[in-house]
Phi, psi and omega in degrees: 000009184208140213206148172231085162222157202054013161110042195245131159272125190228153170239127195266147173320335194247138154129218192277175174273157168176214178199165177240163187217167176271197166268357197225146180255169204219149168226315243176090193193164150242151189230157166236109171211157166273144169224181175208166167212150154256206167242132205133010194285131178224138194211192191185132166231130187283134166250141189014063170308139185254146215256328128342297188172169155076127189302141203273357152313346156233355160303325176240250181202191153213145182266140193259146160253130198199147177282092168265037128307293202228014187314319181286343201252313229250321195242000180073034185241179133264135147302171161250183188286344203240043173231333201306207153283152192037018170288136150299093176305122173090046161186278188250129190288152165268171225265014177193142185266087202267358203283145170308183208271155160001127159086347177271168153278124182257162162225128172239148194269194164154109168266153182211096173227132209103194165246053181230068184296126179197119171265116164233154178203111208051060180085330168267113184274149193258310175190157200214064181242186195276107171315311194315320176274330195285148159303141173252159192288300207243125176313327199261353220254102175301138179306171183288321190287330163245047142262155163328137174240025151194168164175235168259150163250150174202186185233128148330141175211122207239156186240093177281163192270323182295327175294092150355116180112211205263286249202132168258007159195120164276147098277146187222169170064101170232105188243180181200129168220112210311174113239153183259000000 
């Protein structure tokens, strides 16, 4: 479900869902990486995943990535505001819709310290909070405060069925620097 070419990590439209992770767990770091997406994509990059069970967008956090382009028009749903790109998926929307058009490359930033979260994407922060304060969507959904405080970082890989070509999310640059 994951391919490495040209120094590109790419996930192709065919195969199974999962995620990939790192080998080492994070408590306190920033990270950088460029994405693309085509369309239909839905993806995530997972923030302190507890490596023990359980998804890790609510074991930890997830940041979400999705073509909110055409997601609404394509599956008949609404979204919620905390489904868009770079929204702490199930809690907080971002506070501005920074992502490029289909097929360009974004950057996305993310400090993670604490209980203290800050998304900025392309240059614009989307949001900079207390994790500790914000609301969860779903009632079965654990507060921010009995998740994991250290864990794997990882990328989502969800296989949409709507998409189209080889291959629906690229990532490149991916850097992560751990700080105490």
């Amino acid at each position: 479900g994951y391919v490495v070419e040209d120094g590109l990590l790419v996930f192709p439209v065919s195969g199974s869902g999962g995620y990939i992770r790192t080998a080492a767990d994070f408590r306190d770091f920033e990270l950088r990486m460029d994405f693309k997406i085509a369309r239909m994509a839905n993806s995530g990059l997972f923030l302190r995943g507890d490596r023990e069970g359980g998804d890790p967008a609510y074991s930890g956090c997830e940041v979400q990535i999705l073509d909110d382009f055409n997601w609404e028009s394509v599956t008949g749903s609404a979204l919620q505001e905390w489904q868009f790109t770079g929204s702490l998926y199930a809690s907080v929307p971002p506070g501005e819709r920074a992502m490029r058009p289909l097929g360009t490359w974004n950057t996305l930033h993310v400090l993670y310290s604490g209980s203290r979260l800050k998304v900025q994407l392309n240059g614009t922060t989307l949001y900079d909070v207390d994790t500790y304060d914000v609301p969860v969507a779903y009632a079965n959904q654990p507060a921010f405060r009995d998740r994991a405080a250290a864990g794997f970082i990882g990328l989502q890989r969800h296989a949409p069925r709507e998409a189209t070509g080889e291959a629906f999310a690229w990532f490149k640059n991916i850097f992560v620097r751990p700080f105490d």
